[in-house]
N, C-alpha and C positions, 0 to 999 in steps of 0.2 A: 614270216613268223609273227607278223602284226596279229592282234585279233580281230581287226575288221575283214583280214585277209581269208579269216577261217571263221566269220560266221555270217550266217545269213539274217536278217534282220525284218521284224514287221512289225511293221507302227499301226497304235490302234491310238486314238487322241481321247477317247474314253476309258483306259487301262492304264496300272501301275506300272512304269515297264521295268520288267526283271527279263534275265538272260540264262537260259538255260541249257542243260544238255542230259539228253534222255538215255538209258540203259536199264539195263535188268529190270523193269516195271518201276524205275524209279526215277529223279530227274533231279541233275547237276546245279542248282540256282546260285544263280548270281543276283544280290541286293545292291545297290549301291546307294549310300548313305549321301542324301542332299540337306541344305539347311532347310530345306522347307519339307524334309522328310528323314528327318536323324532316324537311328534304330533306337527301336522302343528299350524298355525298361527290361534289365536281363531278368530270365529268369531258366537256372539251370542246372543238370544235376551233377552229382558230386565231383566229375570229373572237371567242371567247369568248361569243356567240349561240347556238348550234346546238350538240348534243351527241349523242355515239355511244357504243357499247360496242366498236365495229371500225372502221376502214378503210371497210369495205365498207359500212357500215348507211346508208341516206339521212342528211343532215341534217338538223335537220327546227330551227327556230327558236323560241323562248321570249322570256317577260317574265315579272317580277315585277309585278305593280301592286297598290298598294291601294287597296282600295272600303271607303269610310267606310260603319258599321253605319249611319249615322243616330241613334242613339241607344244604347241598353243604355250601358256603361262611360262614354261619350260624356258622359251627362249629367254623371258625378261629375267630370271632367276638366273640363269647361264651368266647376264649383263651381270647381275646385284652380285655372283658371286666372284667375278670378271674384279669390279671394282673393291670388293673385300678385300683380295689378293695385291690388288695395283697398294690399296694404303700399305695394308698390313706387312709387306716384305720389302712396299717401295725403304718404308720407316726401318725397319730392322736390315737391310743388307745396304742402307744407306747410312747409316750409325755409323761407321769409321768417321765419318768428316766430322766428331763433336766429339771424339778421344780429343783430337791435340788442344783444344780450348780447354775442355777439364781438368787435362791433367797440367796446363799451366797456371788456371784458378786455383785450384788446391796444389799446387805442386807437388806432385805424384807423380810415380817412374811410370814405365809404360806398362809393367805386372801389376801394378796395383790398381789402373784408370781401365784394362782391359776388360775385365768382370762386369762392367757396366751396362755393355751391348753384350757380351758373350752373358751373363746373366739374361737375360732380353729373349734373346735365339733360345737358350737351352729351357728355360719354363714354358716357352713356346712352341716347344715338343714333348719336353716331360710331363707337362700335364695334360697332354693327349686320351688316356684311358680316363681319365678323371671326367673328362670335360664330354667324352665319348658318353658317359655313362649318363650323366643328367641331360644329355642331349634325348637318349632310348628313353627317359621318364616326360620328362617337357617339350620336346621338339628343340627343332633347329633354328626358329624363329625366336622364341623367348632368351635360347641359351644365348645367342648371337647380341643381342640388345644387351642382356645384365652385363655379357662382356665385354661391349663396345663402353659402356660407362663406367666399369674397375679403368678399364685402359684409362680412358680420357682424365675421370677423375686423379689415377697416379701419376698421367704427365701432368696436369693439374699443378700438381702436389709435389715434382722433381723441383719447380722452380726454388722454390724455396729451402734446396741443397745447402747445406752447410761444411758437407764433406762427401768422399766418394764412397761412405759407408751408408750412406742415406741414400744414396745415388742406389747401391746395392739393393737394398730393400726393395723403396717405393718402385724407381725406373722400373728396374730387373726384373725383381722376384714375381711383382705386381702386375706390373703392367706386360710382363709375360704372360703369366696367367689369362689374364683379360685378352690379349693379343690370340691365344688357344683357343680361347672360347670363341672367337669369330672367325678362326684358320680354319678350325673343323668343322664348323657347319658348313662354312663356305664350298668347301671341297666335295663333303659328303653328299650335300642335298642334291646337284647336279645329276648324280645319276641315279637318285629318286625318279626324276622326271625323264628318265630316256633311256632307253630300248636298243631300239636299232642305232640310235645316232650317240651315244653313250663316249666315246670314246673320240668322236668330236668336240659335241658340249665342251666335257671335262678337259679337254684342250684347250679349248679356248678360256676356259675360266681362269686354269691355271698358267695363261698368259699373261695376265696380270699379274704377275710378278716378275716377269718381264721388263714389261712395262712401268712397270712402277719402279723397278732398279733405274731403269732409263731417265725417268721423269725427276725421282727424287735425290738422285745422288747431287746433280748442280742445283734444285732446289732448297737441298737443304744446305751447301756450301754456300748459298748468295744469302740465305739468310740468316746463318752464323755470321757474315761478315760485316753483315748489315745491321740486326738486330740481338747480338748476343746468342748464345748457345741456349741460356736460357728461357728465352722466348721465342726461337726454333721451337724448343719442347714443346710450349704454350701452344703454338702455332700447330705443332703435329694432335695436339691435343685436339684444337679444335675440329683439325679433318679426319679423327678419326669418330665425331659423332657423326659422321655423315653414314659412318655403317649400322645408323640405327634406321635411317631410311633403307639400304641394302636391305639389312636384318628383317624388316617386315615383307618385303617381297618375299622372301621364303615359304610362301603361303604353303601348309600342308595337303598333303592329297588326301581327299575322303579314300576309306581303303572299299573296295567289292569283296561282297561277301560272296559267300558257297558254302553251298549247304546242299541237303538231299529234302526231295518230297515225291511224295506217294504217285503212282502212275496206277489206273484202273483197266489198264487193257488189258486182259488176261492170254487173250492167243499169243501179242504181242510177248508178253512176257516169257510164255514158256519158250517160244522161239530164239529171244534172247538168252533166255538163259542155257539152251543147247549149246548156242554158241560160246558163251561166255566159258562152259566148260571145256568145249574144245581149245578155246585158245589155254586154258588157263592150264592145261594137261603140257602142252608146250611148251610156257613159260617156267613149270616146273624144270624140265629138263635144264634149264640153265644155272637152276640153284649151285651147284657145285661149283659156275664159275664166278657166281660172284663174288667180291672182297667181301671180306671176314667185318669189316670193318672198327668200329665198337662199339660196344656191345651197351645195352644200358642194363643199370640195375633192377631185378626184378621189383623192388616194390617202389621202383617210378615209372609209374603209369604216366594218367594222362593229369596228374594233378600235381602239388606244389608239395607232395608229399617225397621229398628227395633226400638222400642222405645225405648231411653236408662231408663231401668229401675235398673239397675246396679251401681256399681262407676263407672267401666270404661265406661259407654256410652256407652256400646253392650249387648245380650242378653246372658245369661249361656246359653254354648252347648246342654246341652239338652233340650232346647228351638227352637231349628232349627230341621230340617224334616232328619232324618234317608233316605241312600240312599235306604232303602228300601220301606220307603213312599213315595220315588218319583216315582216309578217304580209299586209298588202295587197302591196305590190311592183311598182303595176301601174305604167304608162306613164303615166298622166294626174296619178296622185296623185305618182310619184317625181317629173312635172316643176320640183317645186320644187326638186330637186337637180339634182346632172348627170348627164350620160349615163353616167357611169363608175359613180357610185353606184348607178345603178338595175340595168348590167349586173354589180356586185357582188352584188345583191340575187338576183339571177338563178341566179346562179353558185353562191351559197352555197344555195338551194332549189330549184335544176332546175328540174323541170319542173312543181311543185307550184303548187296552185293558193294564191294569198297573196290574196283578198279576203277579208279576215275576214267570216263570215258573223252579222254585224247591223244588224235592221230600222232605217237609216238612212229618216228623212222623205222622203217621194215629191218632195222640191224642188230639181228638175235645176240651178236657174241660181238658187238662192239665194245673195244676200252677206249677208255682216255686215258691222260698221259698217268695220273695220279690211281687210279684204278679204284675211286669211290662213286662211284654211280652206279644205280642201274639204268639200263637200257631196253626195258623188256617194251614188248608192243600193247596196244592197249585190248584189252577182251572183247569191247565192243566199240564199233563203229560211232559216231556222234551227228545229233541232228539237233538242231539249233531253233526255238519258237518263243514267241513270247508268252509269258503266263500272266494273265488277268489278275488283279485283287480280287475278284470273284472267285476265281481257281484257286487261290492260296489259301490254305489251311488258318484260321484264324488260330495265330501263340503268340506268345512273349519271345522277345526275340534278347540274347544275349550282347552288348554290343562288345564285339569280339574286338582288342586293339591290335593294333599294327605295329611294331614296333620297328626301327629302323635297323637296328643290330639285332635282331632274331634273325636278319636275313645275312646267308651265308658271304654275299657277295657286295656287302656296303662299300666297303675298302678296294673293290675291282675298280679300275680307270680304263683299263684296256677294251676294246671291241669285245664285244658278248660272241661274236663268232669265234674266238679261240678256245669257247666254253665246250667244251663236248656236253656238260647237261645242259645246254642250252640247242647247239645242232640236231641234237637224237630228239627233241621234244618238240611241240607248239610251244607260243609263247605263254600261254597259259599254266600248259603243264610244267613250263621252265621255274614263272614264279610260287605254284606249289611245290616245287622239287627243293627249292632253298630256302623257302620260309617256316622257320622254325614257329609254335604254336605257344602262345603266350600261355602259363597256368592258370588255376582257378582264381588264386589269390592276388594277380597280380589285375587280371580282368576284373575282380572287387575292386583294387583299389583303383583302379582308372574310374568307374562307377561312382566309388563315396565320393572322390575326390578328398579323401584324408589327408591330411600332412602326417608323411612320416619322416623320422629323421633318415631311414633309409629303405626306399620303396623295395619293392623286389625288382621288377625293370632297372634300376640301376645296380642292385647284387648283382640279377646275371650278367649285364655288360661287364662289370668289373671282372665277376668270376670268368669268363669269357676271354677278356683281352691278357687278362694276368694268371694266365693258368702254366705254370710255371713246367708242367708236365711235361711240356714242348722241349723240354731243353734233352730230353730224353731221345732227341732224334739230332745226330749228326751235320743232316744236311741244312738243319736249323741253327745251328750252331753257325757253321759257318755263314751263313748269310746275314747272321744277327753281327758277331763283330767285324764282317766287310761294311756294315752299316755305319758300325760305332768308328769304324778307323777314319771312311770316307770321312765323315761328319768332325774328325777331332783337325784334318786338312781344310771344310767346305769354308767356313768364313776366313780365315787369314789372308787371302786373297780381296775379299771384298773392304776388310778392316783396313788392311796396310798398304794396298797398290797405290794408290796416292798418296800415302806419306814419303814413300820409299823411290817412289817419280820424283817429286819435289826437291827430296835432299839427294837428288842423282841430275838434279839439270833442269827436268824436265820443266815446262811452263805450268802455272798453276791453273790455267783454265784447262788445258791440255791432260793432267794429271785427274782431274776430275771425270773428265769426260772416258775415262778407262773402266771406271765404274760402270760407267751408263754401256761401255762397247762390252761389260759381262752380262748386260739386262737384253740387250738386243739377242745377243750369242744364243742366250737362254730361251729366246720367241722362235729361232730359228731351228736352234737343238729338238727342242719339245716337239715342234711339226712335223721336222725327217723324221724323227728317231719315229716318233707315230707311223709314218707311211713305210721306213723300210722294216718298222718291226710286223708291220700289217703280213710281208710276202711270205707265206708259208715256209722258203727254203732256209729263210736267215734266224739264224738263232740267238732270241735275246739275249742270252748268257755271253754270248762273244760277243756280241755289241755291246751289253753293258762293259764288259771286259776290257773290251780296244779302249771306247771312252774313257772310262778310270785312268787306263794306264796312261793313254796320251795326256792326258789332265795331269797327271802326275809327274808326268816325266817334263812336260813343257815347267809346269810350276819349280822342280829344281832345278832348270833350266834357265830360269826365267832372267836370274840376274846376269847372263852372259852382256846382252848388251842393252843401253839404254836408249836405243834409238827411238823415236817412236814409235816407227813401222812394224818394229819388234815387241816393244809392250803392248799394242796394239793388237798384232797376232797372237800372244801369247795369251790377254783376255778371248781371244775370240774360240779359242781352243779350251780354255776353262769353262767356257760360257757351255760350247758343246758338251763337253765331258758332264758337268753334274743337271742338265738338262735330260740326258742319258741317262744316269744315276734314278732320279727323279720319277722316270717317265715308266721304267722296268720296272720297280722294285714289286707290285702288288702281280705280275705276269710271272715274274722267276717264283714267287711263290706259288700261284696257282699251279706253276708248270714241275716243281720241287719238291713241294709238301702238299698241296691239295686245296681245293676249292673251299670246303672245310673247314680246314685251321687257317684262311685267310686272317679272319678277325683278330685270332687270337695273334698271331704272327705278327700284327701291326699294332698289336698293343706294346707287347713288348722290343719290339723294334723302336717305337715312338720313345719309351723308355732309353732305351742303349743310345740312342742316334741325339735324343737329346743329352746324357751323359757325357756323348761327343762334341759337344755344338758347343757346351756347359765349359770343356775344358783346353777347347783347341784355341781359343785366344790367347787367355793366360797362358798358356804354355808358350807360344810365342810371344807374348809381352814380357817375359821373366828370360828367355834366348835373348830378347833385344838388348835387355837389361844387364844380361850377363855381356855379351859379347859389342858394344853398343853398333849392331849391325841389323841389316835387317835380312843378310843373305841366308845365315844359318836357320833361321826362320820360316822364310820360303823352302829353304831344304830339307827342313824338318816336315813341312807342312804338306808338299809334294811327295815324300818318303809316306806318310801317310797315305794319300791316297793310291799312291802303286802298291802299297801292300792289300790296300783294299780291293785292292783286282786281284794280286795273284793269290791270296788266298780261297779265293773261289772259283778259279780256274778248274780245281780238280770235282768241284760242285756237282759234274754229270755222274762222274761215276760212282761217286759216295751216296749220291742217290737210288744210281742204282743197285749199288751194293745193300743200302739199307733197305730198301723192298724186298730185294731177294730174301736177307733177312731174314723180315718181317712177315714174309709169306711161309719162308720154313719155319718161323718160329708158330703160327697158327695151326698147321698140320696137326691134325690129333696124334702122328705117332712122330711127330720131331720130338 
């Protein structure tokens, strides 16, 4: 699926080198943009797609997309975002050990000192779509650095607490925020850079949190006892500037451009174009099986001219034209739009032929699970040469952006082999198949470089991840509050297994070290659950499922006895379970609701799950307070989590019910 794999290549050391692919008398180019050769100064017409040097010239249509190397730079970014994760989660799921010291400085119950890390966790996910959004305007590099320095400067700034109500702000609010802004580059940019090994990478990266549970739980226990709680803080301050070295490793990738230019063999042509109509007479036939999908509006073309049907005043992403509907254009594949969009399409490429020429799999009537793709073959055959600066038509070239969330599949972790748009295509046709086409005005504003107080790349991430629409599907529902329950269960475990060892017998090095046996659990979790969710027969929905519930059931469990052998196992079984949790969540979506509403699905999940994160401490610091115990706590907290399984137990079939649905409800005569 590689593209070295599918093209043939020839080096000329006196030639620009561009990559291309020939059809209908015309030919597929690929630019790629080096610093010693940026794309020129745009210039283009109204659709901000297509670009001329006259009036008169065709227009001929483009995209930017990026194609992960698979590796080279990939690996060290894989390390930088490795070590993001090792501070960033070492520090927040290592926060229980600096409850019992605050709440004896200020003397505080255990509901009032809780808010302090659980504030921490929960803006540490709620401002997920926020931080998402100025990431698709700036990159992942910039956003990573401004946040490593809110964090640093608010633990900075906790020392000088006065109360646990300052604690709330600065720590929490703040240095949550800050703490978002370097969680989500870290994780996302990984599979920027990888392809085939996707689902590795992002394994390993997100071991470091692992790791970093391991590492800083008796780190930061030796140093509370050593140097105050308060200079703990100080001290995490200073390692978490180290992810401003991380943060610059995030180097971004120049994106390959595609575009169409003019081919002068004329026998050649008419040849292909026989062909091209016979295939394209075939690929009709399949119109009727494909999903309906939705549909966009007709007066949103190919420009920024959108109704705002939204909050923000722009359309969700997957309401604009796939770089591959710009490029194909045909009648079968525009039928997921309307008739107007597709005679846009038309109108903006004449007469040109738009099936982009790549070997899609010979499988006419293939579905995937979610039934949004097409799978049609490609019209014609692809041959691969290089084209000279001589050869290339002297224009102004648009510099078309790339944005990271225009692609449907940012928020995927799992192997790209579970993609059915990804198996039925080359790799190439995969990343025009999910790359949504940035507008005119939004490709201005990357050009001025303007400051605005709110670009359009950051509307549409917003209107994108917070499209509230979604809540109109069933099977979204439930997976949205099996998120919110897990999460209101996921920290009490990590906050109170040591406090609750301590005042039960256990030895204080011993009690610490229970923490660090959920950080290993979690390295161990993350890599099976990877390899048995890899085998075709086993279903993530049940293995997410078991995990939960056994997590759940061990956690009300947990207080039967205080042996060690026992608390011991019972971390090592939590450690699995929300490693599980963890490792499915973006796979049940692809496999539930669609490759599609990925983005959107993790916007507001980021939302829900942080709600839960936000409120599952305090709720067990105010049980502690009530009942002065720490068992009804863990039973509350355990009770959570098995509800968070059996609620989406019946997940299979409410999805397929809601399809079923959704397809009679499309029928012109339902």
């Amino acid at each position: 699926m590689s593209l070295p794999d599918k093209w043939d290549y020839c080096i000329d050391s006196e030639i620009d080198l561009g990559f291309c692919q020939e059809f209908h008398g015309y030919t597929m180019v690929q630019r790629v943009a080096t610093d010693e050769r940026p794309f020129e100064t745009p210039s283009s017409d109204e659709s901000g797609l297509g670009r001329s040097d006259s009036p008169s010239e065709d227009l001929e249509p483009e995209a930017a997309l990026v194609v992960p190397p698979d590796g080279g730079w990939g690996w060290v970014v894989v390390v930088a975002s490795f070590m993001c994760n090792f501070i960033v989660d070492g520090i927040i799921f290592s926060g229980g050990m600096l409850l019992t010291p605050i709440q004896k400085e200020f003397k505080a119950t255990d509901g009032q000192v809780a808010p302090v890390n659980s504030l921490l966790a929960g803006f540490y996910l709620l401002a997920g779509p926020f931080v998402s959004a100025l990431a698709n305007k700036y990159g992942f590099r910039v956003v990573t650095i401004v946040g490593t320095l809110i964090t640093s400067t608010a633990f900075a700034l906790s020392y000088f607490a006065e109360s646990v109500e300052y604690l709330y702000l600065v720590y929490g609010v703040v240095g949550g925020v800050g703490f978002c802004m370097i969680y989500m580059p870290a994780v996302l940019t990984v599979g920027f850079y990888f392809e085939r090994w996707r689902a590795l990478a992002t394994g390993l990266a997100l071991c470091g949190s692992g790791v970093g549970t391991f590492v800083f739980a008796p780190l930061t226990d030796m140093l509370n006892e050593r140097v105050g709680w308060k200079m703990t803080i100080v001290i995490h301050s200073g390692l978490v500037l180290l992810c401003i070295i991380f943060g610059a490793m995030f180097r971004p990738i120049n994106p390959v451009r595609v575009t169409l230019a003019d081919k002068q063999d004329e026998d050649d042509d008419s040849r292909r174009h026989e062909e091209a109509v016979e295939k394209l007479n075939s690929m009709l036939k399949l119109q009727s099986k494909l999903d309906s999908g939705i549909s966009m509006p007709a007066e949103m073309r190919f420009t920024n001219k959108v109704s705002p049907h939204t909050w923000m005043g722009v359309a969700n992403n997957t309401r604009y034209p796939t770089a591959e509907e710009v490029f194909k254009g045909s009648n079968s594949h525009i039928s997921r739009r309307s008739s107007a969009t597709a005679g846009t399409i038309k109108h903006n490429l004449g007469n040109k032929p738009m099936f982009i020429a790549l070997p899609v799999a010979e499988k006419d009537e293939q579905e995937d699970s979610n039934s949004n793709i097409d799978n049609a073959e490609p019209l014609i055959s692809n041959t691969i040469k290089v084209i000279t600066r001589d050869q290339r038509p002297r224009r102004s070239h648009m510099d078309l952006v790339a944005r990271p969330f225009y692609r449907d599949d940012i928020f995927f972790s799992g192997s790209l082999a579970r993609l059915p748009q990804y198996t039925s295509r080359t790799s190439l046709g995969y990343h025009l198949a999910v790359t949504h086409v940035p507008t005119q005005e939004d490709a201005q504003e990357e050009v001025s470089k303007q400051c605005r107080l709110c670009p359009e790349s950051v509307k549409r991430a917003l209107a994108t991840m917070l499209d509230v629409s979604l809540f109109r599907s069933p099977t979204f529902i439930l997976l949205t509050m099996s998120g919110f329950f897990t999460m209101l269960g996921f920290f009490v475990p990590y906050m109170y297994v040591k406090q609750r060892a301590e005042s039960n017998g256990i030895g204080k090095a011993t009690s610490v070290m229970l923490v660090s046996a959920i950080g290993i659990a979690n390295i161990v979790g993350r890599i099976a659950c990877g390899l048995v969710s890899s085998m075709p027969k086993v279903s993530p929905l049940w293995l997410n499922n078991i995990a939960l519930s056994a997590g759940g059931v061990a956690t009300m469990m947990s207080g039967l006895s205080y042996e060690e052998y026992f608390q011991f196992g019972y971390c090592t079984i939590f450690g699995l379970a929300i490693a599980c949790f963890a490792s499915l969540r973006s796979i049940l979506v692809v496999e539930y609701i669609g490759l599609e509403q990925l983005t959107n699905c993790f916007g507001l999940f980021l939302l829900f799950q942080g709600l839960g994160a936000l409120l599952g401490a305090p709720i067990a610091g105010a049980l502690m307070d009530m009942t002065h115990s720490f068992d009804i706590a863990f039973y509350v907290s355990g009770s959570f989590l098995l509800f968070s399984a059996v609620i989406i137990y019946p997940v299979d079939y409410v999805s397929r019910w809601e399809k079923s649905r959704n397809k009679l409800a499309s029928q012109p005569n339902a």
